[in-house]
Backbone and ligand atoms as CSV (ligand in chain L), in Angstrom:
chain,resi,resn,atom,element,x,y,z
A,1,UNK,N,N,0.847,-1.198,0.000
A,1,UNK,CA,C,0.000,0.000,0.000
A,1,UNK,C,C,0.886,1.253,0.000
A,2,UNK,N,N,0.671,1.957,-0.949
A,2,UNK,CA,C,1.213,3.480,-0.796
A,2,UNK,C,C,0.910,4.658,0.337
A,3,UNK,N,N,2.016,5.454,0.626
A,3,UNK,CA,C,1.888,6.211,1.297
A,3,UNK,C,C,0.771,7.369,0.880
A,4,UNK,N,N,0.098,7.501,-0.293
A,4,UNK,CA,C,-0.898,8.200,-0.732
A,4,UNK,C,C,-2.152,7.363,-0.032
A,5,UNK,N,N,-2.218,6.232,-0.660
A,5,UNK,CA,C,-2.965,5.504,-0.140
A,5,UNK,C,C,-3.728,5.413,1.148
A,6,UNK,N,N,-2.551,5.534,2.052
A,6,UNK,CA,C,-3.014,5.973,3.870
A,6,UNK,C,C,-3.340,7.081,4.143
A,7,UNK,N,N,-3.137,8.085,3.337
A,7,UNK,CA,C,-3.962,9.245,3.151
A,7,UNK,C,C,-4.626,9.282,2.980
A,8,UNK,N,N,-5.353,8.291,2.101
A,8,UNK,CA,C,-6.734,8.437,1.318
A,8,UNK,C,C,-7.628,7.385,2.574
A,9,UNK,N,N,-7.091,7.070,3.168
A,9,UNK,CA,C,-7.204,5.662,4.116
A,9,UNK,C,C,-8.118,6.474,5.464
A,10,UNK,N,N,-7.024,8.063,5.782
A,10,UNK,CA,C,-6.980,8.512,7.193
A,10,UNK,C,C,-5.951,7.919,7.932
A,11,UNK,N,N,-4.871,7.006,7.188
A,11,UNK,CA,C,-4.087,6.377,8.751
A,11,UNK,C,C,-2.987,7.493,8.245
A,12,UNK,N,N,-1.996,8.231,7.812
A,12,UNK,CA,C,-1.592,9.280,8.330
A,12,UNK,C,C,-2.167,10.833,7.302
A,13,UNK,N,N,-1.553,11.823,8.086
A,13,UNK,CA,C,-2.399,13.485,7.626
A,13,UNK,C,C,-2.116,13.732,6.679
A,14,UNK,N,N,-2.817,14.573,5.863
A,14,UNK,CA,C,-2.478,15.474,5.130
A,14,UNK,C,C,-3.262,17.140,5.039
A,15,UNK,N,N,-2.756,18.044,4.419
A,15,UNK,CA,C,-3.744,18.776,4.519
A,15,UNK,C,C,-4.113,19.185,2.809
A,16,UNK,N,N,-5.405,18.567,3.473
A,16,UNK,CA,C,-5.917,18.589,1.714
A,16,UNK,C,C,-6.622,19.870,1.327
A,17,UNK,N,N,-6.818,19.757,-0.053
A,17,UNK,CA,C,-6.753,20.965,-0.395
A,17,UNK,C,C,-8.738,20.797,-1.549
A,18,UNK,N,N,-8.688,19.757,-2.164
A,18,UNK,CA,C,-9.979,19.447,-2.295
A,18,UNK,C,C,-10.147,17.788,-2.165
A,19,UNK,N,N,-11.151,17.018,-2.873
A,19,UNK,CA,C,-11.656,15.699,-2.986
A,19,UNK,C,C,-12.747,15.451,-3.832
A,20,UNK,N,N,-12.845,14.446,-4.440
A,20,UNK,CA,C,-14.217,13.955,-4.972
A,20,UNK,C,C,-14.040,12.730,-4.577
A,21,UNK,N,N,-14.801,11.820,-5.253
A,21,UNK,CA,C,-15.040,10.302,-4.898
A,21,UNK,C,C,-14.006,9.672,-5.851
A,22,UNK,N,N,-13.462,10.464,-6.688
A,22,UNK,CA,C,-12.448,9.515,-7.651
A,22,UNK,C,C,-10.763,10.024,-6.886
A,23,UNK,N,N,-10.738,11.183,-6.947
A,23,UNK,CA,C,-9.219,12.097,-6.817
A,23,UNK,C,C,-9.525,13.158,-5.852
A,24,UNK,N,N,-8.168,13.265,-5.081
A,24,UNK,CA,C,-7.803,13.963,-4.141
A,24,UNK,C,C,-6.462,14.669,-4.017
A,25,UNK,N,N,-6.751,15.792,-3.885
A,25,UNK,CA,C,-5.560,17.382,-3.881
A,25,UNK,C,C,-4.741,17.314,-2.452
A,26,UNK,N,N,-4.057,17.470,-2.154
A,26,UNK,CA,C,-3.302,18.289,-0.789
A,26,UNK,C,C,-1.919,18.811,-0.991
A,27,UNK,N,N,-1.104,19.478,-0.065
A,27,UNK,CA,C,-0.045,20.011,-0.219
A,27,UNK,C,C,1.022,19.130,-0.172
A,28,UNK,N,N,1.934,19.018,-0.487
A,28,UNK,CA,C,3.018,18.583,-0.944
A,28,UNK,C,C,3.902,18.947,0.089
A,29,UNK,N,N,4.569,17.670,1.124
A,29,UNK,CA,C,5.253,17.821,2.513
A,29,UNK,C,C,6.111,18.848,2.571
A,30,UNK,N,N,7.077,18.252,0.801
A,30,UNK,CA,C,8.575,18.963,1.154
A,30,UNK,C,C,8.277,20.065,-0.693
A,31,UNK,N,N,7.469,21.047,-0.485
A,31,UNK,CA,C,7.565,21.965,-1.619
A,31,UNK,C,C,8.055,22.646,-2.331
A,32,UNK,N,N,8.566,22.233,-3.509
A,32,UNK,CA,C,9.377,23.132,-4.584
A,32,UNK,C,C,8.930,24.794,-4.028
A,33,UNK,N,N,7.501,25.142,-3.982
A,33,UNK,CA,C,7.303,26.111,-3.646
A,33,UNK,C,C,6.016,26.342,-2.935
A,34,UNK,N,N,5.668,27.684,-2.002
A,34,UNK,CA,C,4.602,27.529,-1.578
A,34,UNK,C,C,3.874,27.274,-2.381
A,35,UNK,N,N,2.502,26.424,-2.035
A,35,UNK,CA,C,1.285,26.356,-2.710
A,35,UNK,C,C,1.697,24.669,-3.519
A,36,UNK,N,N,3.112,23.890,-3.700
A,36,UNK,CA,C,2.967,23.071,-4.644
A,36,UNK,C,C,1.872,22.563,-3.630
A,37,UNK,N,N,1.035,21.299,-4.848
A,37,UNK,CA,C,0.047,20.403,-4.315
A,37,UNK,C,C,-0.269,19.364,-5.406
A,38,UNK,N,N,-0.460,18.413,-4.570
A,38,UNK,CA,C,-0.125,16.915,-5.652
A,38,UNK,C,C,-1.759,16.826,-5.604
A,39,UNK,N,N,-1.841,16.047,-6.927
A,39,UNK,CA,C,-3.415,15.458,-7.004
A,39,UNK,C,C,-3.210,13.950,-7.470
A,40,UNK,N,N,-4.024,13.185,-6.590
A,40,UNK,CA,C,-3.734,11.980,-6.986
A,40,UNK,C,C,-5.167,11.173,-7.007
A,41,UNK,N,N,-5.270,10.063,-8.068
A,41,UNK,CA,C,-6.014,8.923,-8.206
A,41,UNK,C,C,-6.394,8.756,-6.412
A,42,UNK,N,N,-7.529,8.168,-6.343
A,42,UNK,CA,C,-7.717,7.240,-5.266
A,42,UNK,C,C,-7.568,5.886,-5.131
A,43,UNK,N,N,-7.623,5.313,-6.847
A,43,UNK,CA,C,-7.394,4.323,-6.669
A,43,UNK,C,C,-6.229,3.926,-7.631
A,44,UNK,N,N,-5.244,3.459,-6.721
A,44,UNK,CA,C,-4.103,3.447,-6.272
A,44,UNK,C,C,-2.980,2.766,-7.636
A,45,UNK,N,N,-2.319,3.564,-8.160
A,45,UNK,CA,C,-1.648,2.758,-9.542
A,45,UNK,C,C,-0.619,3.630,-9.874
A,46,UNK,N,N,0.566,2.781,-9.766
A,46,UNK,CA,C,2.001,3.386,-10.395
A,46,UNK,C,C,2.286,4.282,-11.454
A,47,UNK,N,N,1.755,3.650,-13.085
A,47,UNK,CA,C,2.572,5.116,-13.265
A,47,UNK,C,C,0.903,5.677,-14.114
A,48,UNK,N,N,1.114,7.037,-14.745
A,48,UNK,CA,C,0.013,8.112,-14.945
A,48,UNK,C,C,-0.365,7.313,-16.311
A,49,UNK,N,N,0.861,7.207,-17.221
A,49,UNK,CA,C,0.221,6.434,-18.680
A,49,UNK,C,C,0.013,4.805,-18.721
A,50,UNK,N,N,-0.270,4.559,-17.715
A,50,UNK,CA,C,-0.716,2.853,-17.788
A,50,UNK,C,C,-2.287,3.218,-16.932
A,51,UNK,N,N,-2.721,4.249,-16.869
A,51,UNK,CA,C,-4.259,4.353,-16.023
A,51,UNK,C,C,-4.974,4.097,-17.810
A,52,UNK,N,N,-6.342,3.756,-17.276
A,52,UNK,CA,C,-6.958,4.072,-18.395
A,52,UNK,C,C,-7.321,5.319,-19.184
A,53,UNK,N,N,-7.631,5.637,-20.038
A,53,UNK,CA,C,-7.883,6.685,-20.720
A,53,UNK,C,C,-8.450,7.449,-19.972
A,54,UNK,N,N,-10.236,6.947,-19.774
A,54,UNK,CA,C,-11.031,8.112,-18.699
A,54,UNK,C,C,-10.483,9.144,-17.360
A,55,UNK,N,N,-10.228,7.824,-17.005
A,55,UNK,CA,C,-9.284,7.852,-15.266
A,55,UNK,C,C,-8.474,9.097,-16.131
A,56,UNK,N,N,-7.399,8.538,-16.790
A,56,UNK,CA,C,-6.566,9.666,-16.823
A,56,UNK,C,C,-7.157,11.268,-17.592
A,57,UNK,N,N,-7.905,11.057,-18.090
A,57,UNK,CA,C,-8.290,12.678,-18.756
A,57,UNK,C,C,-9.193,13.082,-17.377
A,58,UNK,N,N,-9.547,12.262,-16.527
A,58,UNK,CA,C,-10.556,12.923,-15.300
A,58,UNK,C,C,-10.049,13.331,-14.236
A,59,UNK,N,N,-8.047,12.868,-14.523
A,59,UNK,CA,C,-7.463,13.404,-13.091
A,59,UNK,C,C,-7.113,14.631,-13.716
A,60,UNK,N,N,-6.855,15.047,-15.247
A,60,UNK,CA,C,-6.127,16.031,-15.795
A,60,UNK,C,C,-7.593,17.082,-15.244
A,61,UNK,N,N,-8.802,16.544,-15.452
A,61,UNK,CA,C,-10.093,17.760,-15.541
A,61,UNK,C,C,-10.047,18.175,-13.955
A,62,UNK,N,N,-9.641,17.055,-13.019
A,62,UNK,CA,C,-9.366,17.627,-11.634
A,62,UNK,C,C,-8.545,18.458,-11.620
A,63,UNK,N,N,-6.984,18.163,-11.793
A,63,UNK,CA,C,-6.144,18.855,-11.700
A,63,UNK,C,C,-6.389,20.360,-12.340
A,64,UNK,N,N,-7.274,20.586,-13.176
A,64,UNK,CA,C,-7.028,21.818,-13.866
A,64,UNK,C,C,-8.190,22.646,-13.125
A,65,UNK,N,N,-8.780,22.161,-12.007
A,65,UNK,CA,C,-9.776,22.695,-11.574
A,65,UNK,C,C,-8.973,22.849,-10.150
A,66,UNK,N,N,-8.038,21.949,-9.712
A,66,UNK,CA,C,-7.142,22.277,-8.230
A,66,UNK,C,C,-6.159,23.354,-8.915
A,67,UNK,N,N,-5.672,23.119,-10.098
A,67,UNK,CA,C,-4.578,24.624,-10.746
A,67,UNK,C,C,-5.202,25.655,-10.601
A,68,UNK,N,N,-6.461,25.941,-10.991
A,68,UNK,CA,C,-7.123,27.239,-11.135
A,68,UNK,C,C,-7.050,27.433,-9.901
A,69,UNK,N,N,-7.550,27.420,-8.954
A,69,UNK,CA,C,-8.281,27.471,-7.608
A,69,UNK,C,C,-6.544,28.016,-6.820
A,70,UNK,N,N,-5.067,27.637,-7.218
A,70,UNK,CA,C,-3.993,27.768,-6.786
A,70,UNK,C,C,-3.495,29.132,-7.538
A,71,UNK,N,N,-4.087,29.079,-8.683
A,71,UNK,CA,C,-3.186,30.937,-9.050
A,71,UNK,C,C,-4.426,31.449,-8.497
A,72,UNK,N,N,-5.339,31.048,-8.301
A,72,UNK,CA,C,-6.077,32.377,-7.485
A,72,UNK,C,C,-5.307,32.742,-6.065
A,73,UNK,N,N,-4.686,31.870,-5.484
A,73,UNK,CA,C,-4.686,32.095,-3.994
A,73,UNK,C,C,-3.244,32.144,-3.877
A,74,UNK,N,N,-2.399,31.520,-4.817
A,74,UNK,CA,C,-0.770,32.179,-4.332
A,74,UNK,C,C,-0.105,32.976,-5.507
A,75,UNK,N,N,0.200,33.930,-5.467
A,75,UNK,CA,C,0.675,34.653,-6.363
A,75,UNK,C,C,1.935,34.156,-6.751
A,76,UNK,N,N,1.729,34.218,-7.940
A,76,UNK,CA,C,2.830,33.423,-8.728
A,76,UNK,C,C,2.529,33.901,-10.911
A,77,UNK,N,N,3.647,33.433,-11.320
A,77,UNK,CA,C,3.699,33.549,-12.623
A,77,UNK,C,C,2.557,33.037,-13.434
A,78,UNK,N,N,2.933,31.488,-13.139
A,78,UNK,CA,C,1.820,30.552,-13.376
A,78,UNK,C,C,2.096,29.374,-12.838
A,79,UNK,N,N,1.335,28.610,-13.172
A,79,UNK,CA,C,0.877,27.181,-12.046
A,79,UNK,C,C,1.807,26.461,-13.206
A,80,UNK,N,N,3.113,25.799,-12.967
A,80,UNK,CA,C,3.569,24.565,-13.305
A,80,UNK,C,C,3.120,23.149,-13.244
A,81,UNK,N,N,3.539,22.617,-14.091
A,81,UNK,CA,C,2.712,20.562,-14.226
A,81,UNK,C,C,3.662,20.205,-14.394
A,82,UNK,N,N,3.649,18.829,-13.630
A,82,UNK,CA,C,4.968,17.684,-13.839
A,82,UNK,C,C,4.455,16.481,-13.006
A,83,UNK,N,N,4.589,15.615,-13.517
A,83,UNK,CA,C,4.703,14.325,-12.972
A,83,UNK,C,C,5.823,13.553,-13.110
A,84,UNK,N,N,6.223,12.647,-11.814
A,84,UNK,CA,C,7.630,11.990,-11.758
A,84,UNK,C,C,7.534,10.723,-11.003
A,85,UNK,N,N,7.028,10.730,-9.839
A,85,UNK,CA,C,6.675,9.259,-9.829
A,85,UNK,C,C,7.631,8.279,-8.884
A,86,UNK,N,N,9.416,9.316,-9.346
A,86,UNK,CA,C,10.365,8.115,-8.694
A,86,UNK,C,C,10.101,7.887,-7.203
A,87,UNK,N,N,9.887,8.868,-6.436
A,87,UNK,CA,C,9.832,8.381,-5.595
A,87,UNK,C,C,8.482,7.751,-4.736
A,88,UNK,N,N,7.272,8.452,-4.962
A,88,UNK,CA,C,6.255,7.577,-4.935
A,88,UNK,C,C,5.523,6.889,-5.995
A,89,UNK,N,N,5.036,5.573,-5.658
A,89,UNK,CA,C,4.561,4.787,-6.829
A,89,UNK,C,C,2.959,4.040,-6.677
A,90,UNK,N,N,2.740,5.840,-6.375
A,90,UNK,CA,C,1.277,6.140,-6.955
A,90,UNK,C,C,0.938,7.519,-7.937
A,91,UNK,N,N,0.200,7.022,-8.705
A,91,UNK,CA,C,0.134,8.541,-9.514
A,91,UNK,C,C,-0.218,9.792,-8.971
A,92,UNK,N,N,0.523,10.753,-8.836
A,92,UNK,CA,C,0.391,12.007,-8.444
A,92,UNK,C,C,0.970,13.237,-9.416
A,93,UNK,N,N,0.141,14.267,-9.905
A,93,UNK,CA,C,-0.220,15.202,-10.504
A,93,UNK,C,C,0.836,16.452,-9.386
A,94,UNK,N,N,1.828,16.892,-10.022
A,94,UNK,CA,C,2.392,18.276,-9.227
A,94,UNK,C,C,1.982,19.496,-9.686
A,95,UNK,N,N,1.392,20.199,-8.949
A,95,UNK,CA,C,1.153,21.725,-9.518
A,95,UNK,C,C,2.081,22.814,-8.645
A,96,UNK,N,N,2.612,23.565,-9.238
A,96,UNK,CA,C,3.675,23.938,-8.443
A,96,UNK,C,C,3.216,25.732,-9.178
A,97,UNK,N,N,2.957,26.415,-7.976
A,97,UNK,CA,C,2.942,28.282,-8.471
A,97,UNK,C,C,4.636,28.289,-8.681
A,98,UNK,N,N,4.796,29.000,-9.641
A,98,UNK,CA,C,6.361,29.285,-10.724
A,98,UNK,C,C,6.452,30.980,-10.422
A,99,UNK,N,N,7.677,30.941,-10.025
A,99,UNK,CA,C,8.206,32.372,-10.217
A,99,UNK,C,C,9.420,32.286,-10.998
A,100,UNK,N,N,10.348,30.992,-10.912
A,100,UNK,CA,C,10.971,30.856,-12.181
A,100,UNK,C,C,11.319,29.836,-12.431
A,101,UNK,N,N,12.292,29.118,-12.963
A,101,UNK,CA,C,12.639,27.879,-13.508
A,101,UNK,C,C,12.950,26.839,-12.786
A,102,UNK,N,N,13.708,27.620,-11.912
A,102,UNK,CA,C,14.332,26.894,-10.231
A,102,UNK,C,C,13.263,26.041,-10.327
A,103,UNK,N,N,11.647,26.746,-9.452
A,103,UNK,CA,C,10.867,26.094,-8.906
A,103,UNK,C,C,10.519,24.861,-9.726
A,104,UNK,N,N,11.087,24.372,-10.869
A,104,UNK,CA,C,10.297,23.075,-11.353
A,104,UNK,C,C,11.539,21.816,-11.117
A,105,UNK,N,N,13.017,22.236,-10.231
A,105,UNK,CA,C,13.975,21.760,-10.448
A,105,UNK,C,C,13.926,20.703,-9.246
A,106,UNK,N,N,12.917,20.769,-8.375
A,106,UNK,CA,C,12.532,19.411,-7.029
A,106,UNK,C,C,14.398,19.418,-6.845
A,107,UNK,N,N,14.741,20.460,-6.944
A,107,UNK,CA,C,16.177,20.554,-6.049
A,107,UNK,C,C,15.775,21.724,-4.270
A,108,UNK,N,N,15.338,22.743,-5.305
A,108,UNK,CA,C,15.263,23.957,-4.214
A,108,UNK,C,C,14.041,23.741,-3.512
A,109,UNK,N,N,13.938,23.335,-2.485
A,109,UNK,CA,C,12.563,23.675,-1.164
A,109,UNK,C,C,12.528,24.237,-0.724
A,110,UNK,N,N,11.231,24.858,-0.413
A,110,UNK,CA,C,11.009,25.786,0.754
A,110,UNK,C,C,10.414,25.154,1.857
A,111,UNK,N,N,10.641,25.808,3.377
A,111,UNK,CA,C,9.494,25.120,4.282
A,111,UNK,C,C,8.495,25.795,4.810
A,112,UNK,N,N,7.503,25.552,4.961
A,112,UNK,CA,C,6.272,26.326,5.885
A,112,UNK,C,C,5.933,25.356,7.247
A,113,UNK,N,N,5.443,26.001,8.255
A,113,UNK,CA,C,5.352,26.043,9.401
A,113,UNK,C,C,3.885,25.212,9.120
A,114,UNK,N,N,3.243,24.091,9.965
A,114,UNK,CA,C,2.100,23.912,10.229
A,114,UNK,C,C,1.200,24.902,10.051
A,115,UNK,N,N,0.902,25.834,10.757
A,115,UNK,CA,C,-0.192,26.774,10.332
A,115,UNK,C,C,0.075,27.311,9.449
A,116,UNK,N,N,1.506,27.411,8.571
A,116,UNK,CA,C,1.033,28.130,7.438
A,116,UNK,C,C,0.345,27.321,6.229
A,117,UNK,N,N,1.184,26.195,6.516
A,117,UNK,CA,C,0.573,24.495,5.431
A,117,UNK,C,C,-1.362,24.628,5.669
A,118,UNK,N,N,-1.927,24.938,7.051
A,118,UNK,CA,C,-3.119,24.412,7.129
A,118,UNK,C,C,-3.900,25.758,6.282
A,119,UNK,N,N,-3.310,27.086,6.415
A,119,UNK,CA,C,-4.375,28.152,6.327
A,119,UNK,C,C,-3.783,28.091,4.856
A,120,UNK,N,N,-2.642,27.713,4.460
A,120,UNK,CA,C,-2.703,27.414,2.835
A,120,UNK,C,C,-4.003,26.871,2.187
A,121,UNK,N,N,-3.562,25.243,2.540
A,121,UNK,CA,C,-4.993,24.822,1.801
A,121,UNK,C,C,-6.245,24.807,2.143
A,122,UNK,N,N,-6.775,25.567,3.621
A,122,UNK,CA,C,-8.009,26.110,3.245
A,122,UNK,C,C,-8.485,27.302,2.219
A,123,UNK,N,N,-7.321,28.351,2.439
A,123,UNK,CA,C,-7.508,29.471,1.234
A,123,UNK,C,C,-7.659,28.566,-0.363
A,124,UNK,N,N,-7.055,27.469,-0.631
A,124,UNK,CA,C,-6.441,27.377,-1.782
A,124,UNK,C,C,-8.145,26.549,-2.049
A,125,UNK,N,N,-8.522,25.907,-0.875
A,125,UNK,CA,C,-9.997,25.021,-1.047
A,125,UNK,C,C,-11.146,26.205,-1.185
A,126,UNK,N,N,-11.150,27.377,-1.005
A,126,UNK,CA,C,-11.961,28.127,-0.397
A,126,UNK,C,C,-12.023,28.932,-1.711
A,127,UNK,N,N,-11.254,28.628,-2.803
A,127,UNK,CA,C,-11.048,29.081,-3.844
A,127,UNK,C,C,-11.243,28.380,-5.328
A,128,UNK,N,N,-11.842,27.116,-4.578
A,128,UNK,CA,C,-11.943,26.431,-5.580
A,128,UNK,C,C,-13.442,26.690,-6.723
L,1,AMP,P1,P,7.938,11.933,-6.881
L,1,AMP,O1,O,7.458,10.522,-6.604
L,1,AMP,O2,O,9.386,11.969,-7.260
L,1,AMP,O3,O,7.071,12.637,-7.896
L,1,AMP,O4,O,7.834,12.764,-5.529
L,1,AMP,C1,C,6.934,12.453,-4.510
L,1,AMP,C2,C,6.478,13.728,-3.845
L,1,AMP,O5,O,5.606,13.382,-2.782
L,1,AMP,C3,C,7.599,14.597,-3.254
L,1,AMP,O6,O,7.477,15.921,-3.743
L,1,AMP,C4,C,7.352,14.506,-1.732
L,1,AMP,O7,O,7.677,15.700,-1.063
L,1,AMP,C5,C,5.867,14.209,-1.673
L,1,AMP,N1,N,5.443,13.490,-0.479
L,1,AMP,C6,C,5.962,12.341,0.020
L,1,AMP,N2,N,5.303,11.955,1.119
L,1,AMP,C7,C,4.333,12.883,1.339
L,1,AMP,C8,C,3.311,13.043,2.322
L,1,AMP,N3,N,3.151,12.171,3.326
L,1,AMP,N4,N,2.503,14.128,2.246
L,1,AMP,C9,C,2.649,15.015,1.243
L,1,AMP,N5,N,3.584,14.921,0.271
L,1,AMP,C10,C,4.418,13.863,0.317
């Protein structure tokens, strides 16, 4: 079982950012930048181009509905996309607010404090 998975489970936190019955948004532990936030399948599968067709055009129609809802609420250039996978091996969707190139390089992190992670993704849900 994936560590997404127990998220989706309740056995450990996250702070999410939206949900439906298929896919689920939250912030991203260790963030390229404020606001990144992964969207992932619920049900549970390694990589993004082995999902089926639907599945996959319905996480892209999520994701572009958790992107919008993120340049509203963190100021930024624009909302970056990437998927990678190596280290978790469940599909997850990165949206990352861009101020420049750095931020898509999953070298440079930033950290936020608990309350800033929680009042993130309520603004970022509250915006959806
Ligand atoms: P990758 O599989 O290379 O696309 O990266 C996995 C991403 O998941 C990284 O950006 C991690 O910071 C993030 N991540 C890992 N565990 C958690 C967690 N428990 N909650 C939120 N984000 C996580």
């Amino acid at each position: 079982m994936s560590i997404f998975t127990k998220i989706i489970n309740g056995e450990i936190p996250a702070y999410k950012v939206a949900e439906d019955d298929n896919f689920l948004a939250f912030l991203d532990i260790n963030p390229n930048a404020k606001g990144h936030t992964l969207c992932i399948p619920k049900r549970e599968i390694n990589k993004i181009f082995d999902m089926d067709e639907a599945a996959y055009l319905e996480l892209m129609r999520f994701s572009r509905k958790v992107a919008k809802a993120l340049e509203r609420t963190v100021p930024c250039k624009r909302i970056g996309m990437a998927v990678v996978g190596l280290e978790v091996p469940h599909v997850h969707v990165h949206l990352i607010p861009l101020q420049d190139m750095e931020d898509m390089r999953f070298v440079r992190k930033t950290s936020l404090s608990e309350t800033e992670f929680e009042a993130l993704a309520k603004a970022i849900h509250q915006n959806m």
